[in-house]
C-alpha positions as CSV (number, residue, x, y, z in Angstrom):
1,X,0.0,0.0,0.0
2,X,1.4,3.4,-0.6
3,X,2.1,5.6,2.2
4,X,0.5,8.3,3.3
5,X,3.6,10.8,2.3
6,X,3.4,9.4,-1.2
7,X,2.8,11.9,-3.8
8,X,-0.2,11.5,-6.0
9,X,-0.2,11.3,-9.8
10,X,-2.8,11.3,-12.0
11,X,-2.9,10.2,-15.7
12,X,-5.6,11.6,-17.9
13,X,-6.7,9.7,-20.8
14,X,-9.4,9.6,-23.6
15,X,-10.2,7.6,-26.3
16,X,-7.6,7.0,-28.5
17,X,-4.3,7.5,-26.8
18,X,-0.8,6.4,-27.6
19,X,-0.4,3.7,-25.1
20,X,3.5,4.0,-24.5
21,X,2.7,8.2,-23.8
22,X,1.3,6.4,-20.7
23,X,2.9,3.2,-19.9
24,X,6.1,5.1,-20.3
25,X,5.9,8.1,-17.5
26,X,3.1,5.5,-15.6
27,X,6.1,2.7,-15.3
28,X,8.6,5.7,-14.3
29,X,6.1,6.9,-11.4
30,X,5.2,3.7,-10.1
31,X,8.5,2.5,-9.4
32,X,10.6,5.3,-8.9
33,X,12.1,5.9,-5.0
34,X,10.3,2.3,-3.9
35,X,6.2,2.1,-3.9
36,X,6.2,5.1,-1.1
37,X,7.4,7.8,-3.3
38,X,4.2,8.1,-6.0
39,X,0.6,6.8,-6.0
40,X,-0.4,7.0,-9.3
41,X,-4.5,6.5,-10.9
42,X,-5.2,6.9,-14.6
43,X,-8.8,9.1,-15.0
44,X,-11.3,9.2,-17.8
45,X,-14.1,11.3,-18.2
46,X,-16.7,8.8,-17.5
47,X,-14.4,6.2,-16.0
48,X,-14.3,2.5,-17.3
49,X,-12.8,1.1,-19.9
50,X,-10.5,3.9,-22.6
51,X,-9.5,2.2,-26.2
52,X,-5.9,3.2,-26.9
53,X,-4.1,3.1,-30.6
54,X,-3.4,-0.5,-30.0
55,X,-5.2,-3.9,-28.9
56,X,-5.0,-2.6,-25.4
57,X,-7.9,-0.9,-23.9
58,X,-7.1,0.7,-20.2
59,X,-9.2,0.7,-17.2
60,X,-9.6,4.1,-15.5
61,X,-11.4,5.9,-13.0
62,X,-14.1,8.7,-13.2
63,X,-12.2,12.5,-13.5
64,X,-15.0,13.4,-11.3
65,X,-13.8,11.1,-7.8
66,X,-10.8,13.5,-8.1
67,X,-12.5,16.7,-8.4
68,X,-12.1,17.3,-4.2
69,X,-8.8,16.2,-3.8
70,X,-5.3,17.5,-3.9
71,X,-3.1,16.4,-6.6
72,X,0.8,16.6,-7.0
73,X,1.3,16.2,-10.4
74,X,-1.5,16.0,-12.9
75,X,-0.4,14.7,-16.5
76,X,-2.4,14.4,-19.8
77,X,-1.5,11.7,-22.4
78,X,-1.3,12.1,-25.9
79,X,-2.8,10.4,-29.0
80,X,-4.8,11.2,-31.9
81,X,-8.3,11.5,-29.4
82,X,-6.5,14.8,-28.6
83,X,-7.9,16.7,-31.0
84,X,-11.1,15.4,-29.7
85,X,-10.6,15.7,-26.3
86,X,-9.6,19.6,-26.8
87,X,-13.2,20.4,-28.4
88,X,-14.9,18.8,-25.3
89,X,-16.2,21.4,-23.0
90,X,-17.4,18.7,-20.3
91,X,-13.9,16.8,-20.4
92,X,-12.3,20.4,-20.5
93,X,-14.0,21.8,-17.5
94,X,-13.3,18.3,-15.5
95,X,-9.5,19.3,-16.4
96,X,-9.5,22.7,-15.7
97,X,-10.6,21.9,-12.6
98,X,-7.8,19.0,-11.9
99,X,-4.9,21.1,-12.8
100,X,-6.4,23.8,-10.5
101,X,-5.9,21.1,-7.8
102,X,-2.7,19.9,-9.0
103,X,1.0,21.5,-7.7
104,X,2.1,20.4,-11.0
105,X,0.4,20.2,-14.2
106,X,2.4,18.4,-17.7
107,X,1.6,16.9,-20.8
108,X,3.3,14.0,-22.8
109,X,3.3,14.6,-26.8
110,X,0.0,15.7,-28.2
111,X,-1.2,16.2,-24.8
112,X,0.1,19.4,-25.1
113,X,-2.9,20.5,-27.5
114,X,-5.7,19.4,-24.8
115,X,-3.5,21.8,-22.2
116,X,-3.8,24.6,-24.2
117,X,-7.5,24.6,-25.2
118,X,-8.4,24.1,-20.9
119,X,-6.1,27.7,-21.2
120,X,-3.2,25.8,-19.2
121,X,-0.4,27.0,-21.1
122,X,-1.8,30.5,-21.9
123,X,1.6,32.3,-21.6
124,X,4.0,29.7,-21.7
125,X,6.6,27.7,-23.1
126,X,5.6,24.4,-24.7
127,X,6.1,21.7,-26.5
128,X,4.9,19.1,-28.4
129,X,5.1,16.1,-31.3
130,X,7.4,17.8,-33.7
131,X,4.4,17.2,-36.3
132,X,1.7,19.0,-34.2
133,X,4.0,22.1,-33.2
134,X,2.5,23.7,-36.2
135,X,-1.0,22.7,-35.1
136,X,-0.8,23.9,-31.7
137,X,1.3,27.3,-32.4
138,X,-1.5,28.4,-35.5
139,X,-4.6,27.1,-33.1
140,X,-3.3,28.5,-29.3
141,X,-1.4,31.7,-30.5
142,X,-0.6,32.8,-26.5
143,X,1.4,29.6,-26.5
144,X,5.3,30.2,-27.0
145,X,5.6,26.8,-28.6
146,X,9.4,25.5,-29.2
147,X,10.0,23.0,-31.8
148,X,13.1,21.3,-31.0
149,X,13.3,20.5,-27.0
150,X,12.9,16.6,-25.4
151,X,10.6,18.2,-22.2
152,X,9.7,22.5,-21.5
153,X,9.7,23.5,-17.7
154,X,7.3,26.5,-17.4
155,X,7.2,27.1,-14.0
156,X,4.8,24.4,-12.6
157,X,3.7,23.2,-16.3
158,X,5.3,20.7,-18.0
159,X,5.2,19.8,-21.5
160,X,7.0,16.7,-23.4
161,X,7.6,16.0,-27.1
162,X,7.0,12.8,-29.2
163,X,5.4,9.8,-27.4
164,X,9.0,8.5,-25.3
165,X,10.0,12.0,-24.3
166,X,7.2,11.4,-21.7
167,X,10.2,8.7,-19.9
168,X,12.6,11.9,-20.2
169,X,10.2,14.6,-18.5
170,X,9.2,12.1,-16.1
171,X,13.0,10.7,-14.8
172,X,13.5,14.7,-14.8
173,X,10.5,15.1,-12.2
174,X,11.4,12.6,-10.5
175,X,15.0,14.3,-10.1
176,X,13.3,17.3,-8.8
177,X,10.9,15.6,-6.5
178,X,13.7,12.9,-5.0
179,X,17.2,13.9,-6.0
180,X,19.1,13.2,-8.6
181,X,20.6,9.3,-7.4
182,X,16.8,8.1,-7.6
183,X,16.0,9.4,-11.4
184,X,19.6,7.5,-12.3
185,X,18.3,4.2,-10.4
186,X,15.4,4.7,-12.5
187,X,17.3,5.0,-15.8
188,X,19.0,2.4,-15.3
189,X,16.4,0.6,-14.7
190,X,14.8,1.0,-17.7
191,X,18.0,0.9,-19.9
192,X,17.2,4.8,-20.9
193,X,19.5,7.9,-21.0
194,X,18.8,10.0,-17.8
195,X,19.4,12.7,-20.4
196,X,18.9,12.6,-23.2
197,X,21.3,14.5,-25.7
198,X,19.8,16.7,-28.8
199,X,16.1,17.6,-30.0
200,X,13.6,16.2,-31.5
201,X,14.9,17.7,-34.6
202,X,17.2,14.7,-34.8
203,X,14.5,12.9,-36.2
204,X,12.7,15.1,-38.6
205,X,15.3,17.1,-40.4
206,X,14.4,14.9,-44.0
207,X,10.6,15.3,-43.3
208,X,10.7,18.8,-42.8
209,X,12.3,19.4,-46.3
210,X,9.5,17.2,-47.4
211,X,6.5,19.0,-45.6
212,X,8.0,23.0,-46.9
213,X,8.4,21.8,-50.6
214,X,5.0,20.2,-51.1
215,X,5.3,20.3,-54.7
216,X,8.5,18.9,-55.0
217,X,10.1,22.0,-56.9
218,X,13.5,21.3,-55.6
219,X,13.4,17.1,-55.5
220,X,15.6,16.6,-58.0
221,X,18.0,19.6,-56.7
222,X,18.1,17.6,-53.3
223,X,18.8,14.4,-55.1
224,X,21.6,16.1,-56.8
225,X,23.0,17.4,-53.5
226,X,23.0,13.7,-51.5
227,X,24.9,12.7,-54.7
228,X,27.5,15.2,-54.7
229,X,27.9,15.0,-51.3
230,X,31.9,14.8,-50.7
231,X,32.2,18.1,-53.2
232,X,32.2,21.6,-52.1
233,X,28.9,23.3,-53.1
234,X,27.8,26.6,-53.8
235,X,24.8,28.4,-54.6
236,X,25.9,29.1,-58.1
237,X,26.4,25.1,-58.6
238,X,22.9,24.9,-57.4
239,X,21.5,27.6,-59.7
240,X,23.0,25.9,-62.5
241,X,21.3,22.7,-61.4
242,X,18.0,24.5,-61.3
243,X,18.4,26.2,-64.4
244,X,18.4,29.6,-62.8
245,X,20.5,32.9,-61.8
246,X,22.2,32.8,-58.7
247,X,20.1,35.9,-57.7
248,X,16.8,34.6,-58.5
249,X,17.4,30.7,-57.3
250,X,18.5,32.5,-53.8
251,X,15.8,34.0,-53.8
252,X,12.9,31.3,-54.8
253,X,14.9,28.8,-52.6
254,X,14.5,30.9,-50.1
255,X,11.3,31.5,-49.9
256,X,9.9,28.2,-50.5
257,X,12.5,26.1,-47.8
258,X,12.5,28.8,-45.7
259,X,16.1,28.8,-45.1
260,X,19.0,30.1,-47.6
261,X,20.7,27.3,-49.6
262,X,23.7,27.2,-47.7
263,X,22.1,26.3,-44.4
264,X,20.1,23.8,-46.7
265,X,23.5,22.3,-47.9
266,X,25.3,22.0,-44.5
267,X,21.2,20.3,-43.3
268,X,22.1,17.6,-46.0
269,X,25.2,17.1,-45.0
270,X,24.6,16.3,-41.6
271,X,21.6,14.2,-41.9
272,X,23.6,12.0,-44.2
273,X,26.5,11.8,-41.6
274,X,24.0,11.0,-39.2
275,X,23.2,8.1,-41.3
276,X,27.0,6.8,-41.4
277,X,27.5,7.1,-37.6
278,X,24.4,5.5,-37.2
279,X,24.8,2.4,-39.4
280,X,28.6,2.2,-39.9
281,X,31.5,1.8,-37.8
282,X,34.0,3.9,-39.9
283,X,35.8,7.2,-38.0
284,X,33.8,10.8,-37.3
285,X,37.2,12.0,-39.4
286,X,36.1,9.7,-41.9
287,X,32.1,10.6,-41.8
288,X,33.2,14.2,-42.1
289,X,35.1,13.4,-45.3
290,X,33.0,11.7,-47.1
291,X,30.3,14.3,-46.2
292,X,31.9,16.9,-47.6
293,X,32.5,18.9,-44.0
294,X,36.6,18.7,-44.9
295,X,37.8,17.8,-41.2
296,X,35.6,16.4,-38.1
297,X,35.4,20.0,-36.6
298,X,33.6,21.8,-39.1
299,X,31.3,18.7,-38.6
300,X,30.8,18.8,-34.9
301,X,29.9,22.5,-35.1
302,X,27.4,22.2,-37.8
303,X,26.0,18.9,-36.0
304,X,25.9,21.6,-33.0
305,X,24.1,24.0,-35.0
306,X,21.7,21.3,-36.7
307,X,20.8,18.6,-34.3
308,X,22.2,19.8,-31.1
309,X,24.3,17.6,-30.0
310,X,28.0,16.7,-31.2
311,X,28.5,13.2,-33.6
312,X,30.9,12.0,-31.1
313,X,27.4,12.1,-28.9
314,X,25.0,11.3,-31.8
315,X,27.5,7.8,-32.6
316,X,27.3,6.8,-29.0
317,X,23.5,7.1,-28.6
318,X,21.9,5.7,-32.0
319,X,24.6,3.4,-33.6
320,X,22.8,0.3,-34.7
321,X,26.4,-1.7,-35.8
């Protein structure tokens, strides 16, 4: 049984969640500091049983049993019933009146979208799944939403990106609320990074090329670029590939990428480096080379720049060889 010291946390779901933004921070929780640190209930609307996206349904408890009762740290899940959860004045109210309750109020992924439409994050810092950060910043404009950070701190509101930065913000609670030695016991546990190095804009730099240039205008340019990857390349080589002055390919490139062709170049060049540290065991010198940085410096600070976190860094944490 838990004790009576032990903090209360409270998951809220809805139809439709991503079961590992729950199981993940729920596992962290429940076993961090021994079984007296955390008493942890997952809530529904109605109570009963919650489909998530998989074969898993979840039982839960009623939102409303919680409505009288103090809370230490309040958390809503993510999953594609967010977007339905946020247009849901009942389940919104119930909330609102949770994280009134609560000392500390978070979100894990998408989660994030249902915290702003109960007004939660109303000037803050947030974040959320790299592809709803355009969502939630065009649909919640008092939001200050940040694209490329694991977890946000605002204060008492915390907000996690994609589906297993929920693990990362929770091992850093859990640092704040028992000391440092019990989030590493927990790592360790689970075989996890207690931090984690670099943004979610590790994983998305290839996408969000793809997502800007929806009509594919520059494809073939890009193509040409991944092949010519160990020369040196300027924007009058990439004009000539286009078929276009320097001046007006600048420009267009511009425009439609949203970031000048150079900074488009030295993008490619790092997400293919990433590539090699990831699936090959040949040096960072090496990587740099045949990526066309010219020595391994010039590649960490790009890889700085880029993806926030240095290849030696990158190699260590996602090599699959």
């Amino acid at each position: 049984m838990p004790s009576i010291h032990a903090k209360t946390v409270l998951f809220v779901v809805y139809p439709n969640v991503v079961l590992l933004d729950l199981s993940g921070p729920l596992q962290v929780f429940t076993h961090a500091g021994g079984s007296e640190a955390y008493e942890t209930h997952v809530v529904s609307l109605e109570g009963g049983q919650i489909e998530t996206n998989t074969v898993l349904p979840i039982e839960t408890e009623p939102m409303q049993n919680w409505l009288g009762t103090p809370i230490h740290t309040l958390i809503v899940v993510g999953g594609d019933g967010a977007f339905d959860a946020s247009k849901d004045g009942i389940f919104l109210d119930h909330l609102t009146r949770l994280a009134s309750r609560a000392q500390r109020v978070c979100s894990v992924c998408s989660g994030a979208i249902v915290l702003a439409a109960a007004g939660v994050l109303d000037g803050r810092r947030a974040v959320t799944h790299w592809e709803d950060c355009d969502y939630l910043a065009a649909h919640f404009p008092k939001v200050q939403v940040e694209v490329d950070p694991i977890f946000v701190k605002d204060g008492t509101v915390w907000t996690s990106a994609g589906i297993t930065a929920g693990i990362d913000m929770a091992l850093a609670m859990i640092e704040e609320d028992l000391g440092k030695n019990a989030a590493i016991v927990m790592a360790r546990s689970l075989v996890t990074p207690m931090v984690r190095s670099g943004g979610q804009s590790q994983f998305s730099a290839e996408l969000d090329r793809q997502a800007k240039d929806t009509e594919g205008r520059f494809d073939a340019l890009h193509a040409w670029v991944r092949g010519h990857i160990q020369q040196q390349i300027t924007v009058e080589d990439m004009a000539k590939e286009c078929g276009m002055s320097p001046r007006n390919f600048s420009r267009r490139y511009t425009q439609t990428m949203g970031v000048p062709p150079a900074k488009a170049v030295e993008a490619i060049r790092v997400n293919a480096a990433r590539d090699l540290l990831a699936t090959t065991s040949i040096s960072i010198q090496t990587v740099a080379s045949d990526c066309g940085f010219q020595d391994g410096e010039r590649m960490r600070r790009a890889f700085m720049r880029v993806v926030k976190t240095t290849p030696s860094q990158y190699h260590s944490q996602f090599q699959m060889v």
